[in-house]
C-alpha positions, 0 to 999 in steps of 0.5 A: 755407225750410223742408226737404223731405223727403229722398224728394222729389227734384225731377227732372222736370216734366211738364205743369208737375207736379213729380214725386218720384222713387219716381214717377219710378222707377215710370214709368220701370220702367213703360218698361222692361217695355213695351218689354221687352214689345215686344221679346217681342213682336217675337220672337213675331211673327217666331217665329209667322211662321216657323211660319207658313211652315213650316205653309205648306211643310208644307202645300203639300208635303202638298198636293203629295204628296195630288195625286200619291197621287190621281193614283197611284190614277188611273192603277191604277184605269185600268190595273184598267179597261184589263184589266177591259174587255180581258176583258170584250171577250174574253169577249164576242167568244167568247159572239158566236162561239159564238151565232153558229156555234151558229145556223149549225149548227142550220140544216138546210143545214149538217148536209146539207154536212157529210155531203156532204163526207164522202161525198165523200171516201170511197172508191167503189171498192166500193159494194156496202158500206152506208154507216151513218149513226147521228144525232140522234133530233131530226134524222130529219126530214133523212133524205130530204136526207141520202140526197139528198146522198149519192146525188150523191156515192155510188151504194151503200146508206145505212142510217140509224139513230138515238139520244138523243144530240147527235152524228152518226157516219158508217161506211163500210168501216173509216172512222168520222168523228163530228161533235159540234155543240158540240165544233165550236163550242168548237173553231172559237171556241178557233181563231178567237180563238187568234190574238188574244192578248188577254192580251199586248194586256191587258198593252200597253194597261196598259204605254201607259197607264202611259207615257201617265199618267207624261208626264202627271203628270209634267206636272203634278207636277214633281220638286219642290225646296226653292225650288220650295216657297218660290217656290210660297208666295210666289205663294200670298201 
């Protein structure tokens, strides 16, 4: 039988194909890296997946804080709208004063009583003095009214006189009084309103809606923990 050659060595069949070792070598190199390559796979995948889960923590956390910003926001722009809305009512209610006491001064009736209670009070001791009356120019049509009105209360002298002025001036003797219309008007609203302290009510509105927001999101947004993220994500899962 003749010799074969020494690099042919019979050390394997497969499929009843005798294979030389160079091949065999080959093959079995190839087994190497495929299941190197797998194992580099393996740690990839488990690598990938960590990250994958940290992204996922990450994002979770992220998630968690932008809803807690959001909500942070909410409860500023109510507070904002609380006091907002606080002012706006202060103003409101003043203006409604103010109109409606300015339509009770303009009638005719008022600015009759407002001279029949000053007459009321003078002293009648000595009628022989005149009393003087210096009013609007616009209201001389309440002339006979007024002189009607301090004839009930006072028998002397009345002389009336007139000016461009918005303003009634009453002197009798060594008494002088003056009703300005719009300073009563500022001066009845600034009373009416003075017991209404709309500023501290701003700031109780804006102290109940905080603790208010505050149960709320901590209803919602819970002290969160490492576990609570983990536990989270696996119910994402």
């Amino acid at each position: 039988m003749q010799n074969e050659p020494h690099d042919i060595i019979f050390q394997n069949v497969a499929e009843g194909v005798l294979l030389p070792a160079a091949r065999l070598s080959l093959i079995k190199r190839s087994h190497d890296i495929i299941a190197q390559a797998k194992k580099n796979a393996s740690r990839i995948i488990k690598e990938a997946e960590a990250e994958c889960e940290q992204i996922r923590c990450e994002s979770y956390r992220a998630g968690y804080e932008q809803g807690l910003m959001m909500s942070i926001g909410s409860v500023c722009q109510f507070i904002d709208n609380s006091e907002k809305h606080t002012q706006e009512m202060e103003v409101k209610i003043r203006n409604d004063l103010k109109n409606t006491l300015s339509d009770i001064i303009s009638e005719d009736d008022f600015n009759v009583k407002v001279v029949e209670h000053w007459a009321e009070g003078l002293d009648k001791s000595d009628e022989s003095l005149p009393l003087h009356i210096l009013m609007p120019y616009a209201n001389r049509k309440l002339k006979e009214r007024f002189s009607q009105a301090i004839k009930q209360k006072y028998a002397g002298s009345v002389i009336f006189e007139y000016h461009d002025e918005p303003r009634f001036v009453f002197k009798y003797n060594n008494r002088l009084a003056e009703f300005y219309p719009d300073e009563f008007v500022y001066a009845t609203v600034d009373a009416l309103t003075s017991k209404y302290t709309f500023a501290e009510r701003t700031r109780e509105i804006s102290n109940e809606a905080i603790m208010y927001l505050h149960e709320q999101l901590s209803l919602l947004y819970p002290p969160l923990h490492e576990d609570d993220i983990e536990e989270a994500t696996d119910d994402n899962n």
